[in-house]
C-alpha positions in Angstrom: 62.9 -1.7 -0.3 60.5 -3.7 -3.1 60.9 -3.4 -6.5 58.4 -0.8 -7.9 55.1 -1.6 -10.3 53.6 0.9 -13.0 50.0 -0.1 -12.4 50.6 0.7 -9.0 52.1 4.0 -9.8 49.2 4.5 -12.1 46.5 3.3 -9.7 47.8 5.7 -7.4 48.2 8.8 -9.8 44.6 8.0 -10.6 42.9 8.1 -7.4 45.2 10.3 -4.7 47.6 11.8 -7.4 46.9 15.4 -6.4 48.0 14.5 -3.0 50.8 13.4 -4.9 50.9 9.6 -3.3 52.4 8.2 -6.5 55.4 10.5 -6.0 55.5 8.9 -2.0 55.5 5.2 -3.6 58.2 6.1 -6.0 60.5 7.8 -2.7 60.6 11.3 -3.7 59.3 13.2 -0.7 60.2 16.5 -2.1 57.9 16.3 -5.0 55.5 14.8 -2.8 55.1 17.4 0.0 54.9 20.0 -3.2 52.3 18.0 -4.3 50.5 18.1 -1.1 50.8 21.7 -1.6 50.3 23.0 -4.9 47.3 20.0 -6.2 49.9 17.9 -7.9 51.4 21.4 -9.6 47.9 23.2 -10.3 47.2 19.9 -12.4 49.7 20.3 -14.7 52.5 18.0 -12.6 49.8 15.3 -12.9 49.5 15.2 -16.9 52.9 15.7 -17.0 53.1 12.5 -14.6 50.3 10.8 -16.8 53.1 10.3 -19.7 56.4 10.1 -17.3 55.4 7.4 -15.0 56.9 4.3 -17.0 59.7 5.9 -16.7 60.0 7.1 -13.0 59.1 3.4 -12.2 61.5 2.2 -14.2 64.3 4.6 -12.9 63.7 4.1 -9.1 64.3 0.1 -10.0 67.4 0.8 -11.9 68.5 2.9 -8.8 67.7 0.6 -6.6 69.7 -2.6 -8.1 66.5 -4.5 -9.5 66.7 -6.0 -13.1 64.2 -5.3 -15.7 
């Protein structure tokens, strides 16, 4: 498992995030498959995710045993 990036998550939000393909890169498939489902929450999952994403990023890493 590789440490996560935000620009990634961003670039990713930004071009598939309806699909919900940031939420895939950041491991949860749960959100994801909704995602897939619902067009990122009827929208309103992605502005959410345009202000939370920083912090997703930097909780998978913590998780995940890599240092800020």
């Amino acid at each position: 498992m590789n440490k996560k990036e935000v620009w990634v998550a961003y670039l990713l939000w930004f071009f598939l995030g309806a699909l919900g393909v940031h939420k895939f890169y950041l491991q949860k498939m749960g959100m994801g498959i909704l995602y897939i489902f619902t067009g990122g929450i009827f929208l309103i999952g992605l502005i959410v995710d345009l202000f939370t994403i920083p912090g997703q990023v930097r909780q998978f890493n913590q998780d995940n045993g890599f240092a800020m």
